[in-house]
N, C-alpha and C positions, 0 to 999 in steps of 0.2 A: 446678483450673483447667480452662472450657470446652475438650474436644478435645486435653487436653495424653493423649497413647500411652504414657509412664512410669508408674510404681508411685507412689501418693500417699502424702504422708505418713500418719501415724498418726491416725484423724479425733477428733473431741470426747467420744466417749462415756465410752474408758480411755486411761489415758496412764500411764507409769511415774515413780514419782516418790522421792523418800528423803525417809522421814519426818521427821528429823530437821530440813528446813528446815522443819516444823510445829511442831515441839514443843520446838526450841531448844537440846536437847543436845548433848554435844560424841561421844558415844558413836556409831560408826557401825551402820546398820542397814542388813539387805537392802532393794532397791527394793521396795514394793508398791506392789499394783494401786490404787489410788482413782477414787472417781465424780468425773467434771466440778466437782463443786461442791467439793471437797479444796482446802484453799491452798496444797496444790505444784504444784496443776495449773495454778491459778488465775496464780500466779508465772510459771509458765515458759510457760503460753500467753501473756503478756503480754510476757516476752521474745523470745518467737518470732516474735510480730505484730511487736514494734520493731524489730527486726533486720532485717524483712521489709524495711518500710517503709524505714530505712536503705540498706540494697542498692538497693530500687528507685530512691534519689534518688541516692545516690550514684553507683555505677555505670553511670545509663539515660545518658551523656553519648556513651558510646564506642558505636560500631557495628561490628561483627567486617568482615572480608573486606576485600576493597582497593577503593579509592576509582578512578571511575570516570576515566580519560587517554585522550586520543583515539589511537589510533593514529601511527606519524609514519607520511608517505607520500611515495613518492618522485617528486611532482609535475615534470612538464618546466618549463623555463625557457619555453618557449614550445609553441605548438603546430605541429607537422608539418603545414606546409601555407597556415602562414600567409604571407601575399601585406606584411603590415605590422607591426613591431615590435608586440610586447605592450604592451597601454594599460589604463589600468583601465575605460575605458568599453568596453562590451561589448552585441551589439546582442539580448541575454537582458536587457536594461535596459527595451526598450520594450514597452507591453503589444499582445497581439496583433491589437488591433485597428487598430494604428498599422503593424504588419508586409504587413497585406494592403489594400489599399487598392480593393478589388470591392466594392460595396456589398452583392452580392448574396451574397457569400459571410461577407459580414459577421451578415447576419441568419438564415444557416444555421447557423453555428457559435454564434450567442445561443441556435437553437431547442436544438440538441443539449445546450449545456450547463445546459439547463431541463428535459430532458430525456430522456436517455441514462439507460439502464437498467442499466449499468457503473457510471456515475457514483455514481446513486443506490443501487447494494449499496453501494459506499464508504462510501456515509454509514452507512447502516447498521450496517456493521462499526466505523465510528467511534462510533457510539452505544453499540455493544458494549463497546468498550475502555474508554469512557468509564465504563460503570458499572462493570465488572471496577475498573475503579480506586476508585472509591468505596466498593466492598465491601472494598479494602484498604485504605482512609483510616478505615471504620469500626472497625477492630483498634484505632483507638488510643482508642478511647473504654469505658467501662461496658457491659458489656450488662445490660440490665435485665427482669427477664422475673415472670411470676407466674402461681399454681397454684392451684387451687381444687380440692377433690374433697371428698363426703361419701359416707359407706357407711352399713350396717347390717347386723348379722349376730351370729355366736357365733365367740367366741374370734379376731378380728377387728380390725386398725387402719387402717383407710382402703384397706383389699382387701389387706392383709397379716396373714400369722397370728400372728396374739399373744392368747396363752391368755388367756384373762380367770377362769377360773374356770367357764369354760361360761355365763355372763351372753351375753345378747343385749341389746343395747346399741347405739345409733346412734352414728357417729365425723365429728367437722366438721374439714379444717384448709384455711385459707387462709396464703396467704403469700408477700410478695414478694421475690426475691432478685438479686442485685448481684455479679456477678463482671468482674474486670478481670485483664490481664496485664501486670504490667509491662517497658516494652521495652527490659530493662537492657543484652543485648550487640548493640538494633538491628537484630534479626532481624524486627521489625513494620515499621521505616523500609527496609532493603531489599526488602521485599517490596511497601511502596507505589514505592518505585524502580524498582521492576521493571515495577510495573504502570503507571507514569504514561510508561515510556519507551516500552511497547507501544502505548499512546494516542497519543503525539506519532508514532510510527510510521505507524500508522491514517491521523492527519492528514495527515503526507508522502504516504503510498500514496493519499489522496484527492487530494491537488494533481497526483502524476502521473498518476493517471487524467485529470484535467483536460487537461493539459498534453497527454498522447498522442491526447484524443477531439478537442484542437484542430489537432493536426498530420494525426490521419485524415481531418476533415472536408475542412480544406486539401488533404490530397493527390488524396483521392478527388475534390473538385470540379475542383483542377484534371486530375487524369486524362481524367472526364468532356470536357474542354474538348479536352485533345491527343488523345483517340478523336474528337472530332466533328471537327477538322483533319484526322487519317487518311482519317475517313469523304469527306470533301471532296475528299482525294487520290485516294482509288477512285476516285470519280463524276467525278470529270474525267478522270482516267485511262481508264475504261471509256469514256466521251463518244470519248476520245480515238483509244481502239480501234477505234469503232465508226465514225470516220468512216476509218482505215486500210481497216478493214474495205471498207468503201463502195467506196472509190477502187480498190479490187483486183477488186472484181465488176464494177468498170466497166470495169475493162481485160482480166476475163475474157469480158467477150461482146463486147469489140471485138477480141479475139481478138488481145491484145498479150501477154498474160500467163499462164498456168497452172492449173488450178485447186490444184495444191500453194501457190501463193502464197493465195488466200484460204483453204482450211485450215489452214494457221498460224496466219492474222491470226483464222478464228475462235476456234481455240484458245487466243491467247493473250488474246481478249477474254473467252471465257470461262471464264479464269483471273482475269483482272483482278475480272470482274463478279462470282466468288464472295468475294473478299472484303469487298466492302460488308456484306449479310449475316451475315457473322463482326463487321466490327464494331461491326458494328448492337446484334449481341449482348452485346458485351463493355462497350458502352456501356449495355444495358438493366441487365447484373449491377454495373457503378459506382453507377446509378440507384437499384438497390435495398439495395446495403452504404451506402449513404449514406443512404437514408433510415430505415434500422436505427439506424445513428448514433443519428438527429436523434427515437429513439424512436417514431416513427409506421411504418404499412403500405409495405410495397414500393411505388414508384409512381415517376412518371416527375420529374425536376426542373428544375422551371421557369427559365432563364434567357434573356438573351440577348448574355452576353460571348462574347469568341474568343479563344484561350490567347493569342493573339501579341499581341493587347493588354496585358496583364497584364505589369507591369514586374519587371522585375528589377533591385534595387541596385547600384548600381558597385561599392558597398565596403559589407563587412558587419565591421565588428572583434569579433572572438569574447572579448577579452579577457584577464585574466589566468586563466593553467590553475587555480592557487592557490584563484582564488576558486571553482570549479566545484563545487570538497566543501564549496562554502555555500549552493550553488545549486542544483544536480538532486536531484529529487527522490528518485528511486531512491537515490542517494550517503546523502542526510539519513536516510531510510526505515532502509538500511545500518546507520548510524551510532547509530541510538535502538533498533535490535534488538539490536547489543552492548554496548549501555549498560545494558538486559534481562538480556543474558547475565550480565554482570560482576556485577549486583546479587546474580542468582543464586546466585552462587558465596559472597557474604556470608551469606545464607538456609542454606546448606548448612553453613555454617563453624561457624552459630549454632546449630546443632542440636547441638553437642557439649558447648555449653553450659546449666547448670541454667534453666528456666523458672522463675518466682515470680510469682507470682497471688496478691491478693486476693480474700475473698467476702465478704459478709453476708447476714444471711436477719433479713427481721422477719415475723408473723405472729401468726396467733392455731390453735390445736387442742386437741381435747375430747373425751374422749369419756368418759361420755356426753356428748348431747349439751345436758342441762340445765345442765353446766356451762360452758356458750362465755359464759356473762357474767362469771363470776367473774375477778377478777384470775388465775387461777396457770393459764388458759390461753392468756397472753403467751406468742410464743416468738420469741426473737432471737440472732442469734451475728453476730460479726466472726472470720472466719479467715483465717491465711495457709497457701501450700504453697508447697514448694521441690522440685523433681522436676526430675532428669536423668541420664542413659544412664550403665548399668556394663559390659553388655555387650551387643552388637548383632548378633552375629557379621560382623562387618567393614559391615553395610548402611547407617552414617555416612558413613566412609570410602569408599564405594564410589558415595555420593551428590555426596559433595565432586569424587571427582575426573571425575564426569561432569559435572558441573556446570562445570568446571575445561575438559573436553575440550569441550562446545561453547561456549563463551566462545573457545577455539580457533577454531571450526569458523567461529562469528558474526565475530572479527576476520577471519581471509581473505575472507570472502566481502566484509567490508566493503572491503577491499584486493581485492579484485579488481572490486569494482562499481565503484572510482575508478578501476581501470584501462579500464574498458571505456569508461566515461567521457569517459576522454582521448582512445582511440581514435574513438570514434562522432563525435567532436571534429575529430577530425585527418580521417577519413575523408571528413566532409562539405567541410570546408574544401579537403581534396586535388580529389576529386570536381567541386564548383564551379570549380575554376582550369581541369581539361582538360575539360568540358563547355565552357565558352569557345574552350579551342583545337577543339575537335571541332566543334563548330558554326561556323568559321570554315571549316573546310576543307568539309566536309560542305557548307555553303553555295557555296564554290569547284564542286562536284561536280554542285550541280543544277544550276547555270548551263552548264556547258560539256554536262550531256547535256540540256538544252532547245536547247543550239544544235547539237548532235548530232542532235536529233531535227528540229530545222527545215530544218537540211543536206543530210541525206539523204531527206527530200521530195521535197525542190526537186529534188536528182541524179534521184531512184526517175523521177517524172514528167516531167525531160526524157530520159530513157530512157540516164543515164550510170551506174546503181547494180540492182542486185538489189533484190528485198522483203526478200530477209534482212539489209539492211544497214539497211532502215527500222525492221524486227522488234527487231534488235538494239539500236539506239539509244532504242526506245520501251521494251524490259524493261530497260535498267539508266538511264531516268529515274524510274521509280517504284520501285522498293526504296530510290534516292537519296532521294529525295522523304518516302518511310514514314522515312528512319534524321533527315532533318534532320527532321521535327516530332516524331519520339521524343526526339531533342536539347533540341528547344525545351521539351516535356514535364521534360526532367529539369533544365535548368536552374532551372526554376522548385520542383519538389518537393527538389529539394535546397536550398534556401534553407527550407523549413519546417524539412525534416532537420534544420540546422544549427541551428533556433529551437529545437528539441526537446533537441536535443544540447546547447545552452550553458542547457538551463534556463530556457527564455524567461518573463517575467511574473514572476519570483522574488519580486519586490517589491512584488506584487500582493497587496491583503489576500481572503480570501474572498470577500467580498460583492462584490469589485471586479472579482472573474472574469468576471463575463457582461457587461461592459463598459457604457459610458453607456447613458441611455437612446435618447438621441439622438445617433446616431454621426456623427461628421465628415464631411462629405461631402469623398472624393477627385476628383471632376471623370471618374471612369475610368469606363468600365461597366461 
């Protein structure tokens, strides 16, 4: 049998046989040697072939090792954080193009997932698994193969030595041959088990690649949008500065005021005015991870929305937790690697068991070679072999229970990607309720220092307040200012979070990924 590592049996040349099943007598005799062609051998190869063949039909029904059960898990009744009872609809139900409603953001994340150079190793490695599987779907069939060789020489058979009598003499032999294994304790069916689960694996780990390059493109454009707010906030900030600035040089040469009052007010404008340039920059490095994304050169990205356009849902229902281990990706990816493992462990189980293999050979050889026309340079066999382990020194056993030990290792990890699951679940959901209450007070906070700052004006210039009381009111309007549009920022990038988190598009078939071709117009910019 092709690749079988055990001692084969006894091949066709000699076989042990008792004469007496030739000659009929009831007298016993020691075993002798006989050629192939003897009618004990002839007997008992024909009993060896049927036996074979028995075994393989009988037998091939059962498969060694245990049958594949999912884990239980100990899923929440609900999630931490949720604002509404558990529903079965879940907003991992709409596809993503129904989630963002930017046009422009629409047709960046179509180019990326056309795109993306992540994406596309996915496939790759899914074409991998793909034939990995196929090369173990081929186990169950014949392999069929054929030999050609002619020689010439003394004492010589087809580049092997066999005395002839010192004759030089030409040698021809063709011949086709047919070896199968039959896959009686299912050591071939787990091994396609194994490999069709690393496949569907492949396929999960491509949907989450999907899934994550839709939630980067999201996050990063709208980052983009809450840096160009920031940036906004400098540049009227420093405007702002700069006319404090002003007003203080004017009252320094009317001789009302200090010059320690306009060196503050310059320093603190040019404090303000170096952060423009910082976020100039952080918005050029958004500009260029995003167009990495979208698999083209660094470069700048054209739009013309503003974050606080961009809506945010009243209500997003995350759904039931239960269904989560049917939905994310990573979980399913999880779940068809210990399906891998488990097959494994059948593979190893099967190894302590005999292999049985069929072969045949037909052909023609000669030599000389003026005999390859005559009839008696026919040559043809049907054989069987039965081969398995007597001693290993423990390297079965020591296969099994590694094989045993990551089927281990593969469940926890699975039980723990469902936990992380829950969490990334619960996190977002939490996340989203006090970004709400934050941005309420935060928004309380710009208001009363814009009227802080327009108070102590009025006082500074009718001559009832210090500069420092102007200075003071204009540095804690803007860090208010930067913390409510970082707010606004994250309101919005935590609703992707949560898309990503509940598994968003689950019911999305492949081709359905890069969405219509003509997308809905939302009315928004």
């Amino acid at each position: 049998m092709p690749g079988n590592e055990y001692s084969q049996m006894p091949t066709g040349n000699t076989i042990l046989t008792n004469t007496n099943s030739c000659k009929g007598n009831g007298s016993p005799t020691l075993p002798t040697r006989h050629s192939v062609y003897g009618c004990g051998e002839t007997s008992f190869t024909s009993q060896l072939l049927a036996l074979t063949l028995v075994m393989a039909l009988v037998v091939s029904g059962c498969a060694v090792g245990p049958n594949y059960k999912r884990p239980a898990v100990n899923a929440p009744t609900d999630y931490r954080g949720a604002q509404v009872a558990a529903q079965q609809a879940s907003f991992a139900d709409l596809p993503w193009w129904e989630v963002f409603k930017d046009e422009r953001l629409r047709a960046l994340v179509q180019t990326a997932l056309a795109n993306n150079y992540d994406l596309r190793v996915a496939i790759t490695r899914i074409e991998q698994s793909r034939q990995i599987a196929a090369q173990a779907r081929a186990q169950y069939f014949p392999f069929i193969n054929y030999s050609v060789s002619g020689s010439d020489g003394k004492n010589e058979f087809a580049g092997s030595v066999v005395p002839n009598g010192g004759q030089t003499r030409g040698a021809f032999v063709a011949a086709a041959s047919v070896a199968w294994e039959a896959d009686v304790w299912g050591k071939l069916r787990r091994l396609n088990e194994s490999a069709r689960a690393q496949y569907l694996a492949t396929e999960e780990a491509r949907r989450g690649v999907m899934l994550t390059l839709v939630s980067d493109v999201a996050q990063n454009y709208f980052l983009i949008l809450g840096l160009e707010l920031q940036l906004d906030i400098a540049k009227q900030t420093t405007i702002s500065y700069t006319q404090t600035l002003k007003l203080f040089t004017q009252r320094l040469e009317g001789g009302v005021s200090s010059a320690l009052d306009t060196s503050r007010a310059a320093a603190t404008l040019a404090t303000a005015a170096a952060t423009v340039p910082e976020i100039e920059r952080e918005i050029a490095l958004a500009e260029d991870q995003l167009s990495v994304l979208m698999g083209s050169n660094p470069g700048e990205i054209a739009h013309t929305a503003k974050l606080l356009d961009e809506i945010v849902p009243p209500e997003v229902p995350a759904g039931l937790p239960s269904a989560l281990l049917e939905r994310r990706p990573d979980v399913l990816q999880a779940e068809q690697l210990l399906r891998s493992a488990n097959a494994q462990v059948g593979v190893a189980q099967a190894n302590f068991f005999p292999q049985i293999g069929l072969t045949a050979l037909l052909g023609r050889a000669s030599s000389p070679l003026s005999s390859l026309s005559s009839g008696q340079t026919n040559v043809w066999s049907v054989a069987g072999n039965v081969a398995g382990p007597i001693f290993q020194g423990g390297a079965l056993r020591a296969q099994k229970r590694q094989a045993v030990a990551f089927w281990e290792q593969s469940k926890l990890q699975y039980e723990q990607t469902a936990l992380i699951a829950f969490q990334d679940v619960s996190d977002a959901l939490i996340s989203r309720q006090k970004y709400d209450a934050i941005r309420e007070k935060q928004d309380e906070a710009v208001q009363a220092s814009e009227e802080a700052v327009k108070i102590s004006l009025q006082r500074y210039v009718a001559g009832k307040s210090s500069y420092y009381e102007v200075l003071e009111a204009q540095q804690q309007l803007f860090p208010a200012q930067i913390a409510l549009a970082q707010t606004e920022l994250n309101r919005r990038t935590v609703i992707v979070q949560l898309y990503k988190a509940l598994g968003g598009g689950w019911n999305l078939k492949d081709p359905d990924w890069v969405g219509p071709k003509s997308l809905p117009s939302s009315g928004t910019p």
